[in-house]
mmCIF entry with sequence, helices, sheets and N, C-alpha, C, O atoms, coordinates in Angstrom:
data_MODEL
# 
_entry.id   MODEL 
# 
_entity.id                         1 
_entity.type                       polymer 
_entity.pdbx_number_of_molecules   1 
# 
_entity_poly.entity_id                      1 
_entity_poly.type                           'polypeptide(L)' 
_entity_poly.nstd_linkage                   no 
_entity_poly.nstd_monomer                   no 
_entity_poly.pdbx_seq_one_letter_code       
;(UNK)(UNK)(UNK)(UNK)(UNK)(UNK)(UNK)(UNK)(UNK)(UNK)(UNK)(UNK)(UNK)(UNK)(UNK)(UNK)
(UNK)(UNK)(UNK)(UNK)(UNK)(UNK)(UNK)(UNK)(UNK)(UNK)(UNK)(UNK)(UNK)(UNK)(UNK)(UNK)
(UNK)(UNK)(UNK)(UNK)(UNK)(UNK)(UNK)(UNK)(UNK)(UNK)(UNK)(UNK)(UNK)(UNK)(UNK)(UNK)
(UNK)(UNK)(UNK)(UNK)(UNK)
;
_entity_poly.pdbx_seq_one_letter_code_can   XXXXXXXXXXXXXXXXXXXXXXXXXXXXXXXXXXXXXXXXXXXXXXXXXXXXX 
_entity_poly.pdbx_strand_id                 A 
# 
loop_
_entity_poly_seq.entity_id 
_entity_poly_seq.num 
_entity_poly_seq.mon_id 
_entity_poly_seq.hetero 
1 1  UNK n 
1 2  UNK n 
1 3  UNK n 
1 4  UNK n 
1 5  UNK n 
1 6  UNK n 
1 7  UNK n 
1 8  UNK n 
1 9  UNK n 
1 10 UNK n 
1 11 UNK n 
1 12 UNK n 
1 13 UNK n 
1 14 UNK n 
1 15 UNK n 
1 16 UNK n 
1 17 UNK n 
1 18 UNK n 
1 19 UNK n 
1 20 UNK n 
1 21 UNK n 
1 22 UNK n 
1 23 UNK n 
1 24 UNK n 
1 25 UNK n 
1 26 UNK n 
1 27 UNK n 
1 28 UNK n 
1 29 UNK n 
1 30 UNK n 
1 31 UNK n 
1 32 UNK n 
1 33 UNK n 
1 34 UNK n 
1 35 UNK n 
1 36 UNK n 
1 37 UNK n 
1 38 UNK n 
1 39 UNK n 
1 40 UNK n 
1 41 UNK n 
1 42 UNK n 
1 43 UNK n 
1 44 UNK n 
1 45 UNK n 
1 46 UNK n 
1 47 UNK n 
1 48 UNK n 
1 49 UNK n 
1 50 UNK n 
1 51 UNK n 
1 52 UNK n 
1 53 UNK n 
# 
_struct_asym.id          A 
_struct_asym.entity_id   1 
# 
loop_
_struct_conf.conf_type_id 
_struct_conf.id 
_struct_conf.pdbx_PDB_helix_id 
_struct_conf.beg_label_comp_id 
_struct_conf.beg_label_asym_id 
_struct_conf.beg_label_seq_id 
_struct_conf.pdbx_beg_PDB_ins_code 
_struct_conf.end_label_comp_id 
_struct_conf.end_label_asym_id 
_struct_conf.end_label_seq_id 
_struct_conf.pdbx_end_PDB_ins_code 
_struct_conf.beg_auth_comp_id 
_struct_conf.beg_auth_asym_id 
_struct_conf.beg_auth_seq_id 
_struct_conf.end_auth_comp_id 
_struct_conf.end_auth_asym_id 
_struct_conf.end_auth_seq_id 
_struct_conf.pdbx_PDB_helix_class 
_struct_conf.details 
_struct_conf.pdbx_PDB_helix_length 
HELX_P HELX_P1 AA1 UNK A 2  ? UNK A 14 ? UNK A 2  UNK A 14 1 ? 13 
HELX_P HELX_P2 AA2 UNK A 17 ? UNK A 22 ? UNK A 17 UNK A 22 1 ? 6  
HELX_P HELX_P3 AA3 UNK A 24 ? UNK A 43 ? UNK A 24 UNK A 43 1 ? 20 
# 
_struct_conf_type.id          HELX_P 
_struct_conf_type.criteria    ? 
_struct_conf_type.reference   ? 
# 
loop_
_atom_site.group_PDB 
_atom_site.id 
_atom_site.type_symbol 
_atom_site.label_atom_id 
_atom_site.label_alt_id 
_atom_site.label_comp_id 
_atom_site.label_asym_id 
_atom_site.label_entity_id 
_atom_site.label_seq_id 
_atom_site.pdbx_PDB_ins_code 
_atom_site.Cartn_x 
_atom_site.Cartn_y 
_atom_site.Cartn_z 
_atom_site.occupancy 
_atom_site.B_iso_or_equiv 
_atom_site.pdbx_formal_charge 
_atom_site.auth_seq_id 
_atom_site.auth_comp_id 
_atom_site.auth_asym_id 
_atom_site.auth_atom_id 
_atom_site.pdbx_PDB_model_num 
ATOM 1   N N  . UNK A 1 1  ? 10.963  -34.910 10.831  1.00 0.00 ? 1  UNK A N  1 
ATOM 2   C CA . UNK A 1 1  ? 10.504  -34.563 9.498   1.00 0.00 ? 1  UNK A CA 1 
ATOM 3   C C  . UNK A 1 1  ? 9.293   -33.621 9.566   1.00 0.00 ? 1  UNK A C  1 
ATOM 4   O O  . UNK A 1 1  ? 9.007   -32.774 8.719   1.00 0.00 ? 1  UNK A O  1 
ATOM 5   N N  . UNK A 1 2  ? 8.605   -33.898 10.730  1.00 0.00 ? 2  UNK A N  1 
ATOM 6   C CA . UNK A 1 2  ? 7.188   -33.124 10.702  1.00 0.00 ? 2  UNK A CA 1 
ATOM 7   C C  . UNK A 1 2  ? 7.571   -31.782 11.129  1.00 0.00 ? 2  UNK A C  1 
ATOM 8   O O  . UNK A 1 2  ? 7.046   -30.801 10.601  1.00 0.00 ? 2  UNK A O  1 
ATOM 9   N N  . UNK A 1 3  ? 8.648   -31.644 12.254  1.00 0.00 ? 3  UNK A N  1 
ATOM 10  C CA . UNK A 1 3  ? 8.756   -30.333 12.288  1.00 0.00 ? 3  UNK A CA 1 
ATOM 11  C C  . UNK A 1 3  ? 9.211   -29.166 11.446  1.00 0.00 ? 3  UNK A C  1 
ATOM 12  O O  . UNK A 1 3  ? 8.858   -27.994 11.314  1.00 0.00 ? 3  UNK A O  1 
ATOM 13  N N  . UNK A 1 4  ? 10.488  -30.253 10.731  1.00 0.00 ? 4  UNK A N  1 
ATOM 14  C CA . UNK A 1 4  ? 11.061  -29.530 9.376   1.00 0.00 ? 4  UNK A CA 1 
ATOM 15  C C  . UNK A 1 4  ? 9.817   -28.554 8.463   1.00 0.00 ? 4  UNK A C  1 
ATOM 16  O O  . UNK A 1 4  ? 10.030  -27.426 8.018   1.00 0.00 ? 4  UNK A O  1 
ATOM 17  N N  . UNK A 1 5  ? 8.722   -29.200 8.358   1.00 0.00 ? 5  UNK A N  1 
ATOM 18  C CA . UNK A 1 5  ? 7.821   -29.101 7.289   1.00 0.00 ? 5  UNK A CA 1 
ATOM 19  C C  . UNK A 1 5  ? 7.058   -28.066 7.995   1.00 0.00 ? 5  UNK A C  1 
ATOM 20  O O  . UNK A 1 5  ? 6.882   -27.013 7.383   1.00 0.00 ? 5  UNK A O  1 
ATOM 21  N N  . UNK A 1 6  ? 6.561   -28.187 9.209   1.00 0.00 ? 6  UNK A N  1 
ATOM 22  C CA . UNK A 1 6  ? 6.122   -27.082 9.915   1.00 0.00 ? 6  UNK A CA 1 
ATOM 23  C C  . UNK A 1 6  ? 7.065   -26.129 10.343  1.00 0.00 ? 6  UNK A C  1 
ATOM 24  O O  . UNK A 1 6  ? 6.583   -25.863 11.444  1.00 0.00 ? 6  UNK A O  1 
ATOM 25  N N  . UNK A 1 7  ? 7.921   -25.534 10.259  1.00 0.00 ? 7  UNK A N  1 
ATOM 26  C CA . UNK A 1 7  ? 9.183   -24.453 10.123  1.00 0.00 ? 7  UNK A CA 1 
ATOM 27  C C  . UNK A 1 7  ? 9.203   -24.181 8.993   1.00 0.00 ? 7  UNK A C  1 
ATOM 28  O O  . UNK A 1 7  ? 9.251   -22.979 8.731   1.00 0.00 ? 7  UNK A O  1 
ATOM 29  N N  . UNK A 1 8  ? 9.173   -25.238 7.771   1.00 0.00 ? 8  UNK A N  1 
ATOM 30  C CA . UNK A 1 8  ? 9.368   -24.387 6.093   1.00 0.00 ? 8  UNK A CA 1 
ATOM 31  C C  . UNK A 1 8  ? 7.625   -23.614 5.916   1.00 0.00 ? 8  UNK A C  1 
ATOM 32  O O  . UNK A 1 8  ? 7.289   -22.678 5.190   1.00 0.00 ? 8  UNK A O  1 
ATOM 33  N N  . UNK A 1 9  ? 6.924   -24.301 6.725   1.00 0.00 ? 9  UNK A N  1 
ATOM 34  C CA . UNK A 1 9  ? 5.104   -23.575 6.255   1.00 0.00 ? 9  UNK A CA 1 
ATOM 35  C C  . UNK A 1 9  ? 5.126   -22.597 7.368   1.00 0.00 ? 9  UNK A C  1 
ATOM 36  O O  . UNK A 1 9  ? 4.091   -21.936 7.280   1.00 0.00 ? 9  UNK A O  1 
ATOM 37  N N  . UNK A 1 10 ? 5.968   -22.139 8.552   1.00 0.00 ? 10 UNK A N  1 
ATOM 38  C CA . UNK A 1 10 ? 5.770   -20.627 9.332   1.00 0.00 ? 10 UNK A CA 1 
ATOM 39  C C  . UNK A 1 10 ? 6.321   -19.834 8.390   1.00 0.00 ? 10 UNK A C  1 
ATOM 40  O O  . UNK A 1 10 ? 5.736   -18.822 8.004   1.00 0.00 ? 10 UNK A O  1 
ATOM 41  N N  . UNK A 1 11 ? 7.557   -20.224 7.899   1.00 0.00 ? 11 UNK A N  1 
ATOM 42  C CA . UNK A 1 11 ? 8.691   -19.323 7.266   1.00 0.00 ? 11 UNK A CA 1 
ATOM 43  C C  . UNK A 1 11 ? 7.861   -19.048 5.931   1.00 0.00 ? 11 UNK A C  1 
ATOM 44  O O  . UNK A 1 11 ? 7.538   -17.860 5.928   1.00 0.00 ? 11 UNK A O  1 
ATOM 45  N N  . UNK A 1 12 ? 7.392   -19.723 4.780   1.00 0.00 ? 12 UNK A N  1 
ATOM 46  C CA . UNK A 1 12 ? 6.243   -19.199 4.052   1.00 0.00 ? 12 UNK A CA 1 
ATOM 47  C C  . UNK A 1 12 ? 5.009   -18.555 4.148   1.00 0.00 ? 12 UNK A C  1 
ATOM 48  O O  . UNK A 1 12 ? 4.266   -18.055 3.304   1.00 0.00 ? 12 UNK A O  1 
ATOM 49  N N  . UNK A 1 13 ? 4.949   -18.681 5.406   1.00 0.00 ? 13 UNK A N  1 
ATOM 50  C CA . UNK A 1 13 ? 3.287   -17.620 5.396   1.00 0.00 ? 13 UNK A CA 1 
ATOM 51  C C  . UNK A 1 13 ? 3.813   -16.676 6.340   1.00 0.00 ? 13 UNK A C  1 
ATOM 52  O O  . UNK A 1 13 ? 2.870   -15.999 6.752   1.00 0.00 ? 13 UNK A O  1 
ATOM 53  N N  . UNK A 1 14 ? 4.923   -16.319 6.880   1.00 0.00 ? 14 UNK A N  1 
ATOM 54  C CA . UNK A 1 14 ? 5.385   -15.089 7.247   1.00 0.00 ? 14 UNK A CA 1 
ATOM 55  C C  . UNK A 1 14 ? 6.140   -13.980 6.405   1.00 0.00 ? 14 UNK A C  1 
ATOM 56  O O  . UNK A 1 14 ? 6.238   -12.777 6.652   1.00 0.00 ? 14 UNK A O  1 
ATOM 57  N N  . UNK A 1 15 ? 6.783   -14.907 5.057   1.00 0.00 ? 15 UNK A N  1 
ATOM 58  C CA . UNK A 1 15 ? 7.389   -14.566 4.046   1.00 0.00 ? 15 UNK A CA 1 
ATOM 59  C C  . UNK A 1 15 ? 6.605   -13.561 3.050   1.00 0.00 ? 15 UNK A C  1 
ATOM 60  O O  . UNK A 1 15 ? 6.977   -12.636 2.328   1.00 0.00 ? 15 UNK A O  1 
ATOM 61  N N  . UNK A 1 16 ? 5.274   -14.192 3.349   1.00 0.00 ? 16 UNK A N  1 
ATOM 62  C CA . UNK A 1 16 ? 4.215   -14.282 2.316   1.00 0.00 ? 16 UNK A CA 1 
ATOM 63  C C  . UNK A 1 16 ? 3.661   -12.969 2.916   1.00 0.00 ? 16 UNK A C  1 
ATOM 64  O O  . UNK A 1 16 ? 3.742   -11.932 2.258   1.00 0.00 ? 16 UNK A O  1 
ATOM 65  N N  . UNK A 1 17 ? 3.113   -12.984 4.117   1.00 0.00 ? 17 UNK A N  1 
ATOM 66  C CA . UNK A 1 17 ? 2.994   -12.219 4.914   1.00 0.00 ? 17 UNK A CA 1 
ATOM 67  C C  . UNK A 1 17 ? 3.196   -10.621 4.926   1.00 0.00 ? 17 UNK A C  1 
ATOM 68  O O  . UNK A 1 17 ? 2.417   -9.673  5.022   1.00 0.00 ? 17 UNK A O  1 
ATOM 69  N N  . UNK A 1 18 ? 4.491   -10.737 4.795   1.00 0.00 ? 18 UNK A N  1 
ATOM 70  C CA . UNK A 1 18 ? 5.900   -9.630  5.032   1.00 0.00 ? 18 UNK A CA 1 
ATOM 71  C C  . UNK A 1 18 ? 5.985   -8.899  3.322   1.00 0.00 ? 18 UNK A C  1 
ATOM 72  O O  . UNK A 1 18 ? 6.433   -7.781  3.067   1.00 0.00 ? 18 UNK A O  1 
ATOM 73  N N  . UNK A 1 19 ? 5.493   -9.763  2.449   1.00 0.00 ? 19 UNK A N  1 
ATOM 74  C CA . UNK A 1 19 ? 5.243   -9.460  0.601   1.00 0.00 ? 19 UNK A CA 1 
ATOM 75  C C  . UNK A 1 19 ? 4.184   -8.404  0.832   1.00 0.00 ? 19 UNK A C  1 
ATOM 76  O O  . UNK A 1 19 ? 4.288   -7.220  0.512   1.00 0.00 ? 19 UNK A O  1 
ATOM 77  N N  . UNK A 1 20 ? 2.604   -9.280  1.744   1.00 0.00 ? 20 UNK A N  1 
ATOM 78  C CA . UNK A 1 20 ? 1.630   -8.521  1.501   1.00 0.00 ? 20 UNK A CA 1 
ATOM 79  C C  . UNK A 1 20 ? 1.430   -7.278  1.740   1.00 0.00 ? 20 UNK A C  1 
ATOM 80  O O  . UNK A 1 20 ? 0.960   -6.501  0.909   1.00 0.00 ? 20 UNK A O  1 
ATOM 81  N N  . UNK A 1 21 ? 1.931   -6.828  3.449   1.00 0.00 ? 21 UNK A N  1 
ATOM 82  C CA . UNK A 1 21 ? 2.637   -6.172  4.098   1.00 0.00 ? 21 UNK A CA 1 
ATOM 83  C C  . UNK A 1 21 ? 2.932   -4.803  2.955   1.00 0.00 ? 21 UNK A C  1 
ATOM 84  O O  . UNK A 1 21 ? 2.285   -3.772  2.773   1.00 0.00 ? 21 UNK A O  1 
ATOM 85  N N  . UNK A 1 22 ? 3.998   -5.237  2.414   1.00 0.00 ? 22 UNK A N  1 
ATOM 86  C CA . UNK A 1 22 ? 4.450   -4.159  1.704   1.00 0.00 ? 22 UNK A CA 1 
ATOM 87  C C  . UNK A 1 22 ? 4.297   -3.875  -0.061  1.00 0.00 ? 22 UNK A C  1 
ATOM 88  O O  . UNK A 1 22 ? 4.814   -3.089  -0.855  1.00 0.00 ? 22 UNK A O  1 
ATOM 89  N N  . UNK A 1 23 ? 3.730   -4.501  -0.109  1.00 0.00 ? 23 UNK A N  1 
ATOM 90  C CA . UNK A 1 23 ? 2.740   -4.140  -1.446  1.00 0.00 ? 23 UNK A CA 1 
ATOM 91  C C  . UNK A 1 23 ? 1.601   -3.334  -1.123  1.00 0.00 ? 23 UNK A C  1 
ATOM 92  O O  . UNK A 1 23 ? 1.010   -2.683  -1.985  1.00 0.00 ? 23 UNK A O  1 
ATOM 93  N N  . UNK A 1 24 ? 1.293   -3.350  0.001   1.00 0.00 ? 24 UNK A N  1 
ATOM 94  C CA . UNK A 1 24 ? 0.735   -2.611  0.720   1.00 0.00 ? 24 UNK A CA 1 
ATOM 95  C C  . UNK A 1 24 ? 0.841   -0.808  1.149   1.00 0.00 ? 24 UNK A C  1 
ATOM 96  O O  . UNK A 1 24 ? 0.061   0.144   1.200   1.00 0.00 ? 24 UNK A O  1 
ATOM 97  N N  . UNK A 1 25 ? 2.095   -1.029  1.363   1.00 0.00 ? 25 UNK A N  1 
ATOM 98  C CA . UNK A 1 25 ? 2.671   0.346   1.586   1.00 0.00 ? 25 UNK A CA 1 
ATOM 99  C C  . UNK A 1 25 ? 3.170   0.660   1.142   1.00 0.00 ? 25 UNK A C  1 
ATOM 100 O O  . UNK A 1 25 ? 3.991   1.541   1.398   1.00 0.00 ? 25 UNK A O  1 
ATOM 101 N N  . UNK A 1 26 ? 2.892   -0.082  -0.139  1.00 0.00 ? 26 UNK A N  1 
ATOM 102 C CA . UNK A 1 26 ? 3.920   0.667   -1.814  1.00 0.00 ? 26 UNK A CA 1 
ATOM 103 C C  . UNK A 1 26 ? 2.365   1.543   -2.105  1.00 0.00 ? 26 UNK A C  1 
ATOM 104 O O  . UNK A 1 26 ? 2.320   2.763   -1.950  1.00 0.00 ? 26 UNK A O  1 
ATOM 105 N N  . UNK A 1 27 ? 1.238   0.802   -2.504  1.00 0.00 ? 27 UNK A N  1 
ATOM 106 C CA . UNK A 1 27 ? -0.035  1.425   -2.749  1.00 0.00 ? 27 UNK A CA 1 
ATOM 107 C C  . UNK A 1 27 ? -0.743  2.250   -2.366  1.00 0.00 ? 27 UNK A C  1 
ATOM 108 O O  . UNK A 1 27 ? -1.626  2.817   -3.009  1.00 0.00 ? 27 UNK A O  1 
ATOM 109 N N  . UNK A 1 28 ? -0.257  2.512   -0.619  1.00 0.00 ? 28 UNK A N  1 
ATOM 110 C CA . UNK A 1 28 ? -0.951  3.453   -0.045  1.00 0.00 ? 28 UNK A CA 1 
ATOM 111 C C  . UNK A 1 28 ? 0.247   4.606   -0.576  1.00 0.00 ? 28 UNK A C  1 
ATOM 112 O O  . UNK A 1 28 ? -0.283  5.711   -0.696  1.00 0.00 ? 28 UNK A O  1 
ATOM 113 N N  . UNK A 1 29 ? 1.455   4.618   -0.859  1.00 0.00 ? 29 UNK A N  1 
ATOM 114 C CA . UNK A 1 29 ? 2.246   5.527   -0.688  1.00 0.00 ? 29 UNK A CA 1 
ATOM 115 C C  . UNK A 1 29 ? 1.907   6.033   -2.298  1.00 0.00 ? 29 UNK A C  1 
ATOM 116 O O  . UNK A 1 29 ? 2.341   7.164   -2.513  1.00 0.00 ? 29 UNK A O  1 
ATOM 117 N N  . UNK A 1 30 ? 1.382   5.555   -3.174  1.00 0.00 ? 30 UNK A N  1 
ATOM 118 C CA . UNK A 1 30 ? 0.988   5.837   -4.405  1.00 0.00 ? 30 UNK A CA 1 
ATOM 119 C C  . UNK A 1 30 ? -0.137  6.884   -4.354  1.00 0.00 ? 30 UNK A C  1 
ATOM 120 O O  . UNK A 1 30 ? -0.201  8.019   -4.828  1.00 0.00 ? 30 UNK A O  1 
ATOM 121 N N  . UNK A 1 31 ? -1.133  6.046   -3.526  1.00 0.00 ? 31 UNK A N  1 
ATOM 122 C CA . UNK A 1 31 ? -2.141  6.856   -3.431  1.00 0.00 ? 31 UNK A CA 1 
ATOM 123 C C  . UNK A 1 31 ? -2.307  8.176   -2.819  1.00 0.00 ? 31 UNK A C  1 
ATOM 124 O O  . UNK A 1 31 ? -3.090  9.074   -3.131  1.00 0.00 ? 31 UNK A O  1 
ATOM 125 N N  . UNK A 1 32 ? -1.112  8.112   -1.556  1.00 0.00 ? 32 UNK A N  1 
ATOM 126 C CA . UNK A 1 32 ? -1.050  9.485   -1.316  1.00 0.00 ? 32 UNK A CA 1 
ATOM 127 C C  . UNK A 1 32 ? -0.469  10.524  -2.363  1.00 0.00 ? 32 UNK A C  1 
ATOM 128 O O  . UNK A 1 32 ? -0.954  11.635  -2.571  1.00 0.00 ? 32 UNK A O  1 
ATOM 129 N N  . UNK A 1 33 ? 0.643   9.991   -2.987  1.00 0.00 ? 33 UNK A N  1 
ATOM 130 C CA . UNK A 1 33 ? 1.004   10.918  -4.221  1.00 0.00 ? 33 UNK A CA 1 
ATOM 131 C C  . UNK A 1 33 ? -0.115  11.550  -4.939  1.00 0.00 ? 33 UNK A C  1 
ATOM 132 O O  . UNK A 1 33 ? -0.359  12.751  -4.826  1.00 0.00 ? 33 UNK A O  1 
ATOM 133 N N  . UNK A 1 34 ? -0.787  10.757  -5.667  1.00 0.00 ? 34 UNK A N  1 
ATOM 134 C CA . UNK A 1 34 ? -1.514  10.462  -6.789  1.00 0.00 ? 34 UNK A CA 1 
ATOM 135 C C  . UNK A 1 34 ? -2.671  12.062  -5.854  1.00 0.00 ? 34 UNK A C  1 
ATOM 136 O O  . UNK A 1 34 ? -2.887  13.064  -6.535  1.00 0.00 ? 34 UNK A O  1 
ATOM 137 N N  . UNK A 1 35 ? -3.237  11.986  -4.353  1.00 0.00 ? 35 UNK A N  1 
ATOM 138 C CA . UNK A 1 35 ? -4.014  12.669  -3.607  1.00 0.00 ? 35 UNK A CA 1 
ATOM 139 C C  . UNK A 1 35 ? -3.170  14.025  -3.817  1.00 0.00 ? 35 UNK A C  1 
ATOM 140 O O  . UNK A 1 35 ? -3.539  14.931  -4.564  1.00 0.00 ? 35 UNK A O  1 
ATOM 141 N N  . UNK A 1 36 ? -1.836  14.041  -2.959  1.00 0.00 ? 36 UNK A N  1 
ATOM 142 C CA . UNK A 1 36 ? -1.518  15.207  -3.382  1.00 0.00 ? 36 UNK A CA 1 
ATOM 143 C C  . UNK A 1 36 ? -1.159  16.223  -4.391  1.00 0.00 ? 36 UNK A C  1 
ATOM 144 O O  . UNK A 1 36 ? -1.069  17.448  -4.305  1.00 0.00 ? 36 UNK A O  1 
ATOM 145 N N  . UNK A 1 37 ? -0.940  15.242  -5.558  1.00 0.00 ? 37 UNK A N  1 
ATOM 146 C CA . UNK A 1 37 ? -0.655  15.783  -6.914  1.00 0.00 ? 37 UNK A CA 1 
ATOM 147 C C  . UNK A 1 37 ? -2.307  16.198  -6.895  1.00 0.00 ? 37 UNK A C  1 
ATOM 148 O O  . UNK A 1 37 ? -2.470  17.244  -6.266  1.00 0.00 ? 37 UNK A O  1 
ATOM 149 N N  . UNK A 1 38 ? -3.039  15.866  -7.209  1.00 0.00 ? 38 UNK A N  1 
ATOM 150 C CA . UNK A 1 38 ? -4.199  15.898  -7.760  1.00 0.00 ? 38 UNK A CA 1 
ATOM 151 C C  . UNK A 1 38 ? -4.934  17.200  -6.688  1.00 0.00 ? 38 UNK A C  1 
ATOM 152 O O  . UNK A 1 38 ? -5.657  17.937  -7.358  1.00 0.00 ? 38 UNK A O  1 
ATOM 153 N N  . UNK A 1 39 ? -4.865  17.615  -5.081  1.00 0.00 ? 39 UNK A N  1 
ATOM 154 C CA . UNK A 1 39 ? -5.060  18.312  -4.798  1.00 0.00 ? 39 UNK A CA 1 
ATOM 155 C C  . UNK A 1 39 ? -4.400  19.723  -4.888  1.00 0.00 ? 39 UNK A C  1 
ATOM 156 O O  . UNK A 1 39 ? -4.927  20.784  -4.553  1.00 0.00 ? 39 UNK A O  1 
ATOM 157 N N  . UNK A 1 40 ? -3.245  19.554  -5.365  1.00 0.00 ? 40 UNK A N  1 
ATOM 158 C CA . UNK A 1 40 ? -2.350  21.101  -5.673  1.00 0.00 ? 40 UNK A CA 1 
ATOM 159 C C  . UNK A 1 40 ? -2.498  21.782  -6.953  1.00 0.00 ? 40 UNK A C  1 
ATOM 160 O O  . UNK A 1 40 ? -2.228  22.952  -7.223  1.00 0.00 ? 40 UNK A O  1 
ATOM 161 N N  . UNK A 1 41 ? -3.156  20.503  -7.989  1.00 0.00 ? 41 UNK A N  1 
ATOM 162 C CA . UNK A 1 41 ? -3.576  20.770  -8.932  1.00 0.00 ? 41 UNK A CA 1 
ATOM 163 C C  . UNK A 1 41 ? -5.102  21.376  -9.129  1.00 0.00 ? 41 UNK A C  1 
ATOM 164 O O  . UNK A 1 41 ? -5.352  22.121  -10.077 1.00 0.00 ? 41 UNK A O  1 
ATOM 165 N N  . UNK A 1 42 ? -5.707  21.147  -8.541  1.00 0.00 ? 42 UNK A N  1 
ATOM 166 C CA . UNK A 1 42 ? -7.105  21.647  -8.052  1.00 0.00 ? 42 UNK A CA 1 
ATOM 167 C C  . UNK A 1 42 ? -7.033  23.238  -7.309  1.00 0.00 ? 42 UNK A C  1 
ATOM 168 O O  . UNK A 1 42 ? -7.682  24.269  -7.489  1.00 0.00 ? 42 UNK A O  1 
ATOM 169 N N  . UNK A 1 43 ? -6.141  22.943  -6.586  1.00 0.00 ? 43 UNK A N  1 
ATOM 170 C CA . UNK A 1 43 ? -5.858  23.932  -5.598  1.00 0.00 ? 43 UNK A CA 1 
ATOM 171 C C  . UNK A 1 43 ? -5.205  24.986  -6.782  1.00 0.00 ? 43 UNK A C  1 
ATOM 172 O O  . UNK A 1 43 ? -5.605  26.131  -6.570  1.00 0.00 ? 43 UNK A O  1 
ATOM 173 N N  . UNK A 1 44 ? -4.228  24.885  -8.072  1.00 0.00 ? 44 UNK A N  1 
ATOM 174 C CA . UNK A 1 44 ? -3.531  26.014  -8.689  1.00 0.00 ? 44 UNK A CA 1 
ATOM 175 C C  . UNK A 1 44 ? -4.329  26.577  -9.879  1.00 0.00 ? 44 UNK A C  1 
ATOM 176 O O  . UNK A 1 44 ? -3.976  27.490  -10.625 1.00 0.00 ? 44 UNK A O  1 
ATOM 177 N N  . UNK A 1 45 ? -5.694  25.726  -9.928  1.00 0.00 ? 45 UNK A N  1 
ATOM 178 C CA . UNK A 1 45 ? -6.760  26.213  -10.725 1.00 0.00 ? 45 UNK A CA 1 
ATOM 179 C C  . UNK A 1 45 ? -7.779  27.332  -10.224 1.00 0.00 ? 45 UNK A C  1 
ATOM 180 O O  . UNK A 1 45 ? -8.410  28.125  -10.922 1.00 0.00 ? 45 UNK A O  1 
ATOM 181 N N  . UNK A 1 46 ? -7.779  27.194  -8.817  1.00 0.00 ? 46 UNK A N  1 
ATOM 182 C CA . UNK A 1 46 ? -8.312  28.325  -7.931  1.00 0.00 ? 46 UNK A CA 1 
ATOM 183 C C  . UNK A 1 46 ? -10.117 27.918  -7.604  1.00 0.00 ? 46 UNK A C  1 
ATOM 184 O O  . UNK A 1 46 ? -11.041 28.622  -7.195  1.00 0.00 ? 46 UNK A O  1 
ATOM 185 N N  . UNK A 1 47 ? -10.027 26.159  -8.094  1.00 0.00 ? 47 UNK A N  1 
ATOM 186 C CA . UNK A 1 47 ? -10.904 25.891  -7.613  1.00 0.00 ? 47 UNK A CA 1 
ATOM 187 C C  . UNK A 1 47 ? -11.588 25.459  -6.224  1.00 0.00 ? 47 UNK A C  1 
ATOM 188 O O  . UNK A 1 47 ? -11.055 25.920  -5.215  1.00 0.00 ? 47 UNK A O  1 
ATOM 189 N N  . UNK A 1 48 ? -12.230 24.982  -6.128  1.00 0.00 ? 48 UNK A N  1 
ATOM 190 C CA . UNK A 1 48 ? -12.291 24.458  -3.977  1.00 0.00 ? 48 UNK A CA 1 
ATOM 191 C C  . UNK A 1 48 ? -12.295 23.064  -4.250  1.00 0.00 ? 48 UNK A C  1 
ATOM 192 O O  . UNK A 1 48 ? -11.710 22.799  -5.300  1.00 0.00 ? 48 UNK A O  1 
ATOM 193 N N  . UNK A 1 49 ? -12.719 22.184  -3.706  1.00 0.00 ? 49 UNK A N  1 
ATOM 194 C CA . UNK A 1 49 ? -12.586 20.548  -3.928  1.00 0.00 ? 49 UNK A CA 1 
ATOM 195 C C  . UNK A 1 49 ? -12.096 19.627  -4.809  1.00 0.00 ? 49 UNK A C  1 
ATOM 196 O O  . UNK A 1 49 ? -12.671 19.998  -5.833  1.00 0.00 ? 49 UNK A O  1 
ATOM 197 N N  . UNK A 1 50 ? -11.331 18.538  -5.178  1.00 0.00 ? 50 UNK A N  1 
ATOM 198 C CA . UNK A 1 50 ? -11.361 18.255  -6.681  1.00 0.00 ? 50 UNK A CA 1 
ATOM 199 C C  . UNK A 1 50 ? -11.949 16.780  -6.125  1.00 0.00 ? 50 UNK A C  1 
ATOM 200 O O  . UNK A 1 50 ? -11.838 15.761  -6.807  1.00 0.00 ? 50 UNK A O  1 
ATOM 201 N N  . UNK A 1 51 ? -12.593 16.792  -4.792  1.00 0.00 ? 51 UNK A N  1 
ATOM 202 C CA . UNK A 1 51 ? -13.323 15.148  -5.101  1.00 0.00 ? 51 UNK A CA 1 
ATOM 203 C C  . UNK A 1 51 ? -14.771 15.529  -4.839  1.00 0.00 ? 51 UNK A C  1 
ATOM 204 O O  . UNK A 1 51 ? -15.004 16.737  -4.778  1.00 0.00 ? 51 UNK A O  1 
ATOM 205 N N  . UNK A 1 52 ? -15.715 14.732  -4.686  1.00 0.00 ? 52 UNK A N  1 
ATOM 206 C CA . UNK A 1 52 ? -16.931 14.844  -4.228  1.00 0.00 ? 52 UNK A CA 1 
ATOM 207 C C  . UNK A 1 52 ? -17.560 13.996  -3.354  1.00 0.00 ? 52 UNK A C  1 
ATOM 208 O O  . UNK A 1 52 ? -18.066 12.903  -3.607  1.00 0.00 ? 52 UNK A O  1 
ATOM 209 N N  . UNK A 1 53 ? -17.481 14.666  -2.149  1.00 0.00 ? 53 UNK A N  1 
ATOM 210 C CA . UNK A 1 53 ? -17.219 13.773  -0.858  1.00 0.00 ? 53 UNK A CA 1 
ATOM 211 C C  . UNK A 1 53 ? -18.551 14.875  0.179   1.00 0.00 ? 53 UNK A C  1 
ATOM 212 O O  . UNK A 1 53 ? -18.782 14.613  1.359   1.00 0.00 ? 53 UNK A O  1 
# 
């Protein structure tokens, strides 16, 4: 019984894991959009930077 329970709690926090994982690389893949939209747009205004860094 104990192991059962310790196999259903690996399989949930790897599950869980594997969610965070890629909510993850949904957001970064946003953010790169969001970077390159926003730099081509900067860039077709004929300005130089559009962050301040």
């Amino acid at each position: 019984m104990l192991a059962i329970l310790l196999v259903l709690l690996l399989a949930l926090l790897l599950g869980g894991a594997g969610f965070a994982v890629h909510a993850l690389w949904v957001i970064a893949g946003i953010v790169l959009v969001v970077w390159i939209l926003g730099f081509l747009v900067r860039s077709a205004e004929g300005g130089g930077r559009w962050y301040r860094w």
